[in-house]
C-alpha positions in Angstrom: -95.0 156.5 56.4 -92.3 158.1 58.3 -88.7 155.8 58.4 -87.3 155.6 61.2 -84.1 157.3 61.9 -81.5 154.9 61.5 -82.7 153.9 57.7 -82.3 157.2 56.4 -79.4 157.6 54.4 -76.7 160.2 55.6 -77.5 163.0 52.9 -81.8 163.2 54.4 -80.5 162.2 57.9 -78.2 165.8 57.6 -80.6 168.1 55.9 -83.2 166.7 59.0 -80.6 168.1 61.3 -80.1 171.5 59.6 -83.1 171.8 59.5 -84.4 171.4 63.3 -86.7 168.1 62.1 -84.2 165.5 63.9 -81.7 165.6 66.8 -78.3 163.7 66.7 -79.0 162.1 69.6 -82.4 160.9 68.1 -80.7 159.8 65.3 -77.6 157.8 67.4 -80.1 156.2 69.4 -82.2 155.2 66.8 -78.8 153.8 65.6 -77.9 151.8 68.7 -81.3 150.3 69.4 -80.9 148.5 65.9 -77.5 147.6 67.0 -78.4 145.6 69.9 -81.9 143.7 68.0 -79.4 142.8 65.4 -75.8 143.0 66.2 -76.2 139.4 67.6 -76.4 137.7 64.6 -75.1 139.8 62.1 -71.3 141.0 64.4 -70.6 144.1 62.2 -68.9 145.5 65.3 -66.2 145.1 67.5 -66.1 148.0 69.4 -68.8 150.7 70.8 -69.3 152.6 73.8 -73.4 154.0 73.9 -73.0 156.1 76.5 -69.6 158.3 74.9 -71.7 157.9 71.6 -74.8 159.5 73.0 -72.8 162.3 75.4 -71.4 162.9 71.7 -74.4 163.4 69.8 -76.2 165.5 72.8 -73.0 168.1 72.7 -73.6 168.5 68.8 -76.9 169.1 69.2 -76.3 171.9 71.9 -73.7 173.5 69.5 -73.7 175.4 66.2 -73.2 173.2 62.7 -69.7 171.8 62.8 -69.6 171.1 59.2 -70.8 168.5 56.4 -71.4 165.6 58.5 -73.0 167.6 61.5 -74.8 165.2 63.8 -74.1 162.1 61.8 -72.9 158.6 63.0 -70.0 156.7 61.6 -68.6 153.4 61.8 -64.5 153.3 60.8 -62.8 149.5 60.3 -60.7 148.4 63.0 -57.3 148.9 61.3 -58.2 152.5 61.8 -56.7 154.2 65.1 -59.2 156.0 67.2 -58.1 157.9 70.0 -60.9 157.1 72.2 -61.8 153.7 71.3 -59.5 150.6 71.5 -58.0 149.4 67.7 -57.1 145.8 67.7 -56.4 145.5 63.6 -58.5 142.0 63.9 -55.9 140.6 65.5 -55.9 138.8 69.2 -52.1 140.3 69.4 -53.7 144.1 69.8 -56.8 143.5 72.1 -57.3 146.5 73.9 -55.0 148.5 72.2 -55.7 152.2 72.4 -54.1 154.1 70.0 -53.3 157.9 71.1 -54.2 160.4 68.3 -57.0 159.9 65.7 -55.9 158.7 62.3 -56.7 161.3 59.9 -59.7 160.1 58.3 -61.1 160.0 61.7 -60.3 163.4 62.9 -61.4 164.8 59.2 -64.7 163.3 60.1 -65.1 164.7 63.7 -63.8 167.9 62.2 -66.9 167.5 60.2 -69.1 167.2 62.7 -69.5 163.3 62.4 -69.6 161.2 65.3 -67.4 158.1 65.9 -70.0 155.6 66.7 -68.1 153.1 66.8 -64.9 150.2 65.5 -66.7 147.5 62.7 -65.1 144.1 61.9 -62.0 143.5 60.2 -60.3 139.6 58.6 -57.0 140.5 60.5 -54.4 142.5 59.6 -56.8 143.0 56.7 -55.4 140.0 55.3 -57.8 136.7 54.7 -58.2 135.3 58.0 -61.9 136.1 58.5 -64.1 137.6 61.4 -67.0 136.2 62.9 -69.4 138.9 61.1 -71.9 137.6 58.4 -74.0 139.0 55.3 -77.0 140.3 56.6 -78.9 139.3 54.2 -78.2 135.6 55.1 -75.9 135.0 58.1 -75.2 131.8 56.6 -73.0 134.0 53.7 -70.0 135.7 53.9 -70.1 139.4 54.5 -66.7 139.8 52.4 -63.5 141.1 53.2 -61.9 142.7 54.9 -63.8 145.2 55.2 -66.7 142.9 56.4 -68.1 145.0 59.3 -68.1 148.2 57.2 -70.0 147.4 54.5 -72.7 144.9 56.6 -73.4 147.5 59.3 -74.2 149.6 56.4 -76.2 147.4 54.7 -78.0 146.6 57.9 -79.3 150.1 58.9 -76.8 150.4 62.3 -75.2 153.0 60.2 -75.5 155.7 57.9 -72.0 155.6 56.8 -68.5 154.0 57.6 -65.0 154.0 56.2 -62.9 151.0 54.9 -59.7 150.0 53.6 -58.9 148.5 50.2 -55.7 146.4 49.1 -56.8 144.4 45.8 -60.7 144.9 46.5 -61.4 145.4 50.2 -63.9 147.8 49.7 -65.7 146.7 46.6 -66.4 143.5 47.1 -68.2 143.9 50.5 -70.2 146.6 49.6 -71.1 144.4 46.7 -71.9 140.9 48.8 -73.8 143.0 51.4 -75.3 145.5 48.6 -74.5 149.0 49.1 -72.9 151.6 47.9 -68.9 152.4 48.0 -66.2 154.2 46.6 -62.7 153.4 46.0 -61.2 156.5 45.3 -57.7 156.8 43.5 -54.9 156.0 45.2 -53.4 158.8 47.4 -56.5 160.8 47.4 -57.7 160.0 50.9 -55.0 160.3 53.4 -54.0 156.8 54.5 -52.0 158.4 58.3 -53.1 156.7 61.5 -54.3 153.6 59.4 -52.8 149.6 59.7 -51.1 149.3 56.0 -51.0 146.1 54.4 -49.2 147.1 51.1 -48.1 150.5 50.7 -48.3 150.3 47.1 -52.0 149.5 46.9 -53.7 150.4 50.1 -56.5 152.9 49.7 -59.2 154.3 52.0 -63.1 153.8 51.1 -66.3 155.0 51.5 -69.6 153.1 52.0 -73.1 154.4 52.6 -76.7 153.7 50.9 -76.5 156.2 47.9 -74.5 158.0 45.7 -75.4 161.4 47.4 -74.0 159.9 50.6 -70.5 158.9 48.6 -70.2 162.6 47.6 -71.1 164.1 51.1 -68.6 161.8 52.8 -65.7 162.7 50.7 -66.0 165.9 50.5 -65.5 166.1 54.2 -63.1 163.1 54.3 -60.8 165.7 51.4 -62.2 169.0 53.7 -63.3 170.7 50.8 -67.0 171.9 49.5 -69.6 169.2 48.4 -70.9 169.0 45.1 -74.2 167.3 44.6 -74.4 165.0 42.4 -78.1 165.5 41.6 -79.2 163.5 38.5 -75.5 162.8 37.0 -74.4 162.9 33.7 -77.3 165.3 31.3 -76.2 163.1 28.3 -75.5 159.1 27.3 -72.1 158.2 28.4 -69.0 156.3 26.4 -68.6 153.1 28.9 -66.2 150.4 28.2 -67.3 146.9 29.2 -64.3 145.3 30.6 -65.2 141.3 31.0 -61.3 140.6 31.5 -59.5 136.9 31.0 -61.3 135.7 34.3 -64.5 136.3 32.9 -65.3 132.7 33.0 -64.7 132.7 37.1 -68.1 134.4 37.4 -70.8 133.0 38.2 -72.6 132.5 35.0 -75.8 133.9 37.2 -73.9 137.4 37.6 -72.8 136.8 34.1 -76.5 136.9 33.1 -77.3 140.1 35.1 -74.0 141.8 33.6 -75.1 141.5 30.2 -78.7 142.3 31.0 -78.0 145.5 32.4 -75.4 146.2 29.6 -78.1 145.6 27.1 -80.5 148.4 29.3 -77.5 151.0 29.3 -77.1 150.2 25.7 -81.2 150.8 24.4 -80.8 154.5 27.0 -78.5 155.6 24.3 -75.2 154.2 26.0 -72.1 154.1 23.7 -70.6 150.5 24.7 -67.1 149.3 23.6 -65.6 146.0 24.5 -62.8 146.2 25.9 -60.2 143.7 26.1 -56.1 142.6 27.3 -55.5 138.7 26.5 -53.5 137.3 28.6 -52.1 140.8 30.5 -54.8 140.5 33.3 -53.2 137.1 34.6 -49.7 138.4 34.2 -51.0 141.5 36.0 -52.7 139.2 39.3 -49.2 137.4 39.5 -47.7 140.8 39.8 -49.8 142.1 42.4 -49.4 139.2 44.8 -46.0 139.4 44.5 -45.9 142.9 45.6 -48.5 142.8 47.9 -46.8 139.3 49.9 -43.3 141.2 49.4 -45.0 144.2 51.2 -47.1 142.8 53.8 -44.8 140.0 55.0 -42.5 143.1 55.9 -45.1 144.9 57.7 -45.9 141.6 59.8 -42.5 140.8 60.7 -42.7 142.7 64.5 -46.0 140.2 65.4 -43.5 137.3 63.6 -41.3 137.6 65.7 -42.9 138.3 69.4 -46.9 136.5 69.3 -46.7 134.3 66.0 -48.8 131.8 67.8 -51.1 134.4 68.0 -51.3 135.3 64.3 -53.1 133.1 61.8 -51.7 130.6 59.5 -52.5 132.9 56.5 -50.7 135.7 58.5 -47.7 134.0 59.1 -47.5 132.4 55.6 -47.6 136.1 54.4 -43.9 136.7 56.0 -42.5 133.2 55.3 -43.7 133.7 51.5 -41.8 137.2 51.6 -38.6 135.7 52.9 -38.5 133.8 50.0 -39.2 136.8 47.3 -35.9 139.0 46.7 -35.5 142.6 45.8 -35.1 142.2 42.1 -38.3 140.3 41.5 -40.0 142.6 43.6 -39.3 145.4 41.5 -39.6 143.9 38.4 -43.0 143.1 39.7 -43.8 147.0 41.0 -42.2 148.0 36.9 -44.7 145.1 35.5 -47.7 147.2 37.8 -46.2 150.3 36.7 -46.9 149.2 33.0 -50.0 147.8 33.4 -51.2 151.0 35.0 -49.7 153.5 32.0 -51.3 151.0 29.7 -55.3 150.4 31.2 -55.2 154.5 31.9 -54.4 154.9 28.3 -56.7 152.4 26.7 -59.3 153.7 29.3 -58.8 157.2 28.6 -61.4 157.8 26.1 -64.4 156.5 27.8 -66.4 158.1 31.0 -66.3 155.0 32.8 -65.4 151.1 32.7 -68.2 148.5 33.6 -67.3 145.1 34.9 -68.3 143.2 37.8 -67.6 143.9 41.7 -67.1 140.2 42.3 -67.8 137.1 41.0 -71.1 137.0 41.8 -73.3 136.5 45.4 -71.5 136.7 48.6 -70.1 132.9 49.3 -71.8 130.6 51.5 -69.9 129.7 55.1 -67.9 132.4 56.7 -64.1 131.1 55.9 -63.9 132.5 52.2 -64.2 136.3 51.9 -64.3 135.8 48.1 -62.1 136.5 45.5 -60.7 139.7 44.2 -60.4 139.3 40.4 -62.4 141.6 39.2 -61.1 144.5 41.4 -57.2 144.0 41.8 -56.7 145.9 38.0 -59.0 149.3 39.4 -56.6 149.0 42.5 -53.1 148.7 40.9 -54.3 151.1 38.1 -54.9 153.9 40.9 -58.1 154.4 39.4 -61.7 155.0 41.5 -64.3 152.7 41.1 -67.4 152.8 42.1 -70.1 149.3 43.6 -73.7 149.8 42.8 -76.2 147.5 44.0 -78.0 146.9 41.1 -78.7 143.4 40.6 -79.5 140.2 42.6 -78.4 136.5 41.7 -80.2 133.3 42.1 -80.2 133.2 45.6 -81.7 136.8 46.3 -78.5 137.9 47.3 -76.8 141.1 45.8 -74.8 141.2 43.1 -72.8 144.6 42.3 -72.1 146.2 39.2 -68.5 148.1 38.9 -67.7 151.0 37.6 -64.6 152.4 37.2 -63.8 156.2 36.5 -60.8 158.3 35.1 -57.8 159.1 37.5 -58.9 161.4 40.0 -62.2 161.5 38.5 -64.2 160.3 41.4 -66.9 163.4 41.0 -67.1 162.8 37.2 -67.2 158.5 38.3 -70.4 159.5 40.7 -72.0 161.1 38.4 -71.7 158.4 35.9 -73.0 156.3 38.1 -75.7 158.3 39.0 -76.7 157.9 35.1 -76.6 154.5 35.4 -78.5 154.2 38.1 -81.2 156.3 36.9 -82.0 154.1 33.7 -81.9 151.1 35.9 -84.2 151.9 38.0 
C-alpha cells in the first residue's frame, strides 16, 4: 500500500522528487494536513505560515534541483533565528520577534533546497521551564527537553526532519522519549551562528529524522559537503564499550532490562563488548558541568534579568542569581576539571568503534513539568563526542526507550554506520 507523503522519511521522500514520482508541494501539504488533525493535542509547533510554506514548495518544484534536501520540509527549534518567521527562544519576553538574517543552519538548509516549514517548541531559553507540547505517543508524557517540539513533530509524521539544540542532552533525550532518530554531532562541527546559546562551552546543534539514512543526508547539507550513504554500516562486528556509569542505578530498572537484552543480541552477532567503567569521576564530572553551564547561562540571561524578569521563569531567573554567586576561579577550575574528563573518556574510548549506554533513564516521564534528566548524556556532551539515539526498545508502558551510542571525535560517519550495524541485528 502506498504511504502517504508525510510518513516517508526524508531520504525516499527526496529520491521521489528526483525522480518526478512526488512534488514538494504534494509533499508540504501532505505535511500540513497532519499538522492541523494533530497539532491540537500534540503542540510541536509554535510557529507556521501554510501559505509562504506552500508558495515555497510550488517555486522548487518549478525550478531545477537546488541540492541535497531539494523539495524537503524542515522544522528548526525556536531558539533558531529565521529571517521570515518570528523567533521567540520560548520565552514571552521575545513574542514576535523577527530576527533579520537566517542563522546559518537555516540558510545551509535553504541553500540545500530544504524548505523552512516551520518554528517547533522550545522549554525557554532552552533551559527547564517546559512548553505546552507533549509525547505523541501519550500526551499525558513529557515530550522531553528542550528540544521538545523537534523531536515530537518528528516522531509524529508533521515532518521529515528538524534541527535541535543540545546543552547536556537536548537532543538525545527527546528523540529518545518521542522515539526517533538523532544526532549529536561533536562539538563545533555544526555552526552554532544565528542560534540562542545557553552555554558556550557545551552547546551543540542536532539532527532528528526517522532513520539513519536521513541523519547522513541532513548533515551533509547542514556541513555543505557530499553525502555518503550509509547503506548497511559497518561489513564486520564492531569493538563497543558498554558504559553503565555511577548513575546506573537512576534507570529505570525496565530500561535497565532492555539495555542488557539488547547487549546480550549485539554480543551472540559476534559483538566484542568491554565494560567500561570511572568510579566516582562521573559524579565529580555532573558537578562540573552545572557549574559551568549556571556560570555560563546566568551570563547570557542577564539582559532579560534586568529589563522583563517578571517575565522569565523561576528556573530562568534562578540561573543568573545562582551565577552571581559562582566566581571566576571556580569557574575555571570547573572548565580544567571538564577539560580532564574529556582527555581522559577520549582516551579510554579510543580503542573501541563506539560506546553504548542509555539515552535517558528510561520512558518519557508522566505530566508535562519534568523534561527528564540528563545523566546519561551530559559525559557525550562535555567529552565533544557524537552520539547517536536509536529507537530500539520500548519500556513497560509502550513508550520508547532509546539506546545511545556514542562514536569517536569527529567520527559521526564512522558513529552512523555503527549504528547502522546495530540496527541491523536488532531488527
Amino acid at each position: 500500500m502506498t504511504r502517504e507523503p508525510h510518513r516517508l522519511t526524508a531520504i525516499e521522500a527526496a529520491a521521489q522528487i528526483a525522480a518526478g514520482n512526488l512534488s514538494a508541494e504534494t509533499l508540504v501539504r501532505s505535511c500540513l494536513e497532519r499538522i492541523q488533525h494533530r497539532d491540537p493535542l500534540v503542540h510541536a509547533w509554535v510557529q507556521l505560515d501554510p501559505e509562504a510554506a506552500i508558495a515555497s514548495a510550488k517555486r522548487a518544484d518549478a525550478s531545477p534541483r537546488a541540492g541535497l534536501l531539494h523539495g524537503i520540509p524542515v522544522g528548526f527549534k525556536d531558539v533558531i533565528d529565521t529571517s521570515d518567521l518570528p523567533t521567540a527562544y520560548g520565552s514571552r519576553i521575545y513574542v514576535g520577534h523577527r530576527p533579520v538574517a537566517d542563522a546559518a543552519c537555516v540558510a545551509l538548509s535553504r541553500e540545500a533546497g530544504a524548505l523552512v516549514l516551520g518554528k517547533t517548541a522550545s522549554t525557554e531559553f532552552a533551559y527547564r521551564h517546559p512548553s505546552d507540547c507533549t509525547n505523541p505517543h501519550n500526551p499525558a508524557h513529557s515530550p522531553g527537553g528542550s528540544s521538545s517540539g523537534s523531536a515530537a513533530a518528528v516522531a509524529d509524521f508533521m515532518v521529515p526532519l528538524s534541527v535541535g539544540t543540545q546543552t547536556s542532552g537536548s537532543v538525545i533525550r527527546p528523540a529518545a522519549y518521542c522515539g526517533v532518530h538523532a544526532i549529536k554531532p561533536g562539538y563545533g562541527e555544526l555552526s552554532f551562528s544565528g542560534v540562542r546559546h545557553l552555554s558556550e562551552s557545551l552547546d551543540t546543534l542536532g539532527c532528528m529524522g526517522r532513520s539513519i539514512e536521513d541523519l547522513s543526508l541532513f548533515l551533509a547539507a547542514l556541513q555543505m559537503r557530499e553525502y555518503r550513504a550509509v547503506g548497511n554500516g559497518l561489513t564486520r562486528a564492531p569493538r563497543l564499550a558498554i558504559y553503565r556509569s555511577d548513575l546506573w542505578d537512576d534507570a529505570r530498572p525496565d530500561a535497565r532490562k532492555q539495555f542488557d537484552e539488547v547487549i546480550e543480541r549485539l554480543g551472540r552477532a559476534g559483538a566484542e563488548l568491554t565494560e567500561v567503567a570511572n568510579p566516582g569521576l562521573d559524579r565529580k564530572l555532573l558537578d562540573a558541568c552545572w557549574l559551568v553551564t549556571k556560570f555560563e547561562a546566568g551570563r547570557v540571561l542577564v539582559h532579560e534579568y534586568r529589563h522583563h524578569r517578571e517575565a522569565m521563569s523561576p528556573a530562568a531567573q534562578a540561573l543568573v542569581n545562582d551565577a552571581k554567586g559562582i566566581d571566576l576561579a571556580s569557574y575555571h577550575a570547573a572548565g580544567a576539571e571538564l577539560e580532564r574528563g574529556r582527555n581522559h573518556l577520549l582516551a579510554q574510548l579510543a580503542p573501541y568503534d563506539a560506546t553504548l549506554t542509555l539515552s535517558a533513564v528510561g520512558e518519557a516521564p508522566l505530566g508535562l513539568q519534568d523534561t527528564g534528566p540528563v545523566l546519561f548524556n551530559y559525559l557525550w556532551t562535555l567529552a565533544w563526542t557524537p552520539a547517536l539515539n536509536l529507537p530500539v526498545m520500548k519500556g513497560d508502558s509502550g513508550l520508547p526507550i532509546g539506546l545511545q551510542v556514542i562514536g569517536p571525535r569527529r567520527g559521526e560517519h564512522a558513529l552512523l554506520a555503527t549504528g547502522r550495524w546495530i540496527e541491523r541485528q536488532l531488527a
